[in-house]
C-alpha positions, 0 to 999 in steps of 0.5 A, a space after each residue: 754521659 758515658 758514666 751515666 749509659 754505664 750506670 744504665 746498663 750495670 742496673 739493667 743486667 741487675 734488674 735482670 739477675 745478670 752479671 756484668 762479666 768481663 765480656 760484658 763490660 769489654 763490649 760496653 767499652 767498645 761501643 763506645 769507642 765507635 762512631 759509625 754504624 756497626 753490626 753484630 758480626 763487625 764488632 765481634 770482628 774488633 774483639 777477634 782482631 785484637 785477640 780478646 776471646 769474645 765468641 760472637 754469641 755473646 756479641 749477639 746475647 749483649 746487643 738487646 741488653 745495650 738495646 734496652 738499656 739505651 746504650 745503642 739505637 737500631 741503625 741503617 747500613 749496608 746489607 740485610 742485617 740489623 746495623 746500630 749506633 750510639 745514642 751518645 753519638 748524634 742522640 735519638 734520631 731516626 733514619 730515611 734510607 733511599 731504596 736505590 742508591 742506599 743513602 740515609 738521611 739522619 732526622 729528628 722529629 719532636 712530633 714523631 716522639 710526641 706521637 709515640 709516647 701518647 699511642 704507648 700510653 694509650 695502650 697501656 705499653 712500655 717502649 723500651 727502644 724503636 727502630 723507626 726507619 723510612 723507604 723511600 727514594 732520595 731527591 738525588 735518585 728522583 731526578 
């Protein structure tokens, strides 16, 4: 798997007339490293801790690459900010986040998928990546 997403993401940064820099792979191997949700300012943090000049632009310049290139999916977590996870990590899955207390729900719908390959072929468009997330309030803080 890990030998695969690196192959993804070395075609995607070829595609695109990108160079697979040190900074680049570094990140990669990071993220892959994790098993949580991150944002972009917690995993420049890593590199920062361990030393590595790694400026926190180019956190944010190689998140979209891992993005596109499926490496990561958008996530939920705590605060305002866009959190993501590995896609290794649980596969594709979705989120429903209670606007109360904050707590995620992890889920996976064939007809979600379904659904979203048959309106992007309607309309003639490539999905690259989704953020498909649900507000809503949990059972615990219904009650």
């Amino acid at each position: 798997m890990i030998k695969n997403q690196r192959d993804k993401f070395q075609a995607l940064l070829a595609d695109q007339e990108l160079k697979c820099t040190f900074e680049r792979k570094t990140i990669f191997d990071e993220v892959l490293k994790l098993d949580k949700h991150f944002d972009a300012d917690s995993l420049y943090e890593r590199f920062k801790k361990k030393g590595l000049r790694i400026s926190r632009d180019t956190v944010y310049r190689t998140i979209p690459l891992l993005l596109e290139s499926g490496v990561i999916q958008k996530s939920v977590g705590a605060g305002k900010r866009d959190f993501f996870e590995r896609t290794s990590a649980r596969g594709h899955h979705d989120h429903m986040v209670c606007i109360r207390c904050h707590k995620f729900i992890e889920f996976h719908s064939d007809e979600i998928e379904t659904l979203q390959e048959k309106l992007c072929g309607k309309y003639g468009f490539k999905l690259v990546f989704h953020d498909h997330r649900l507000f809503g309030i949990c059972k615990q803080c219904s009650k």
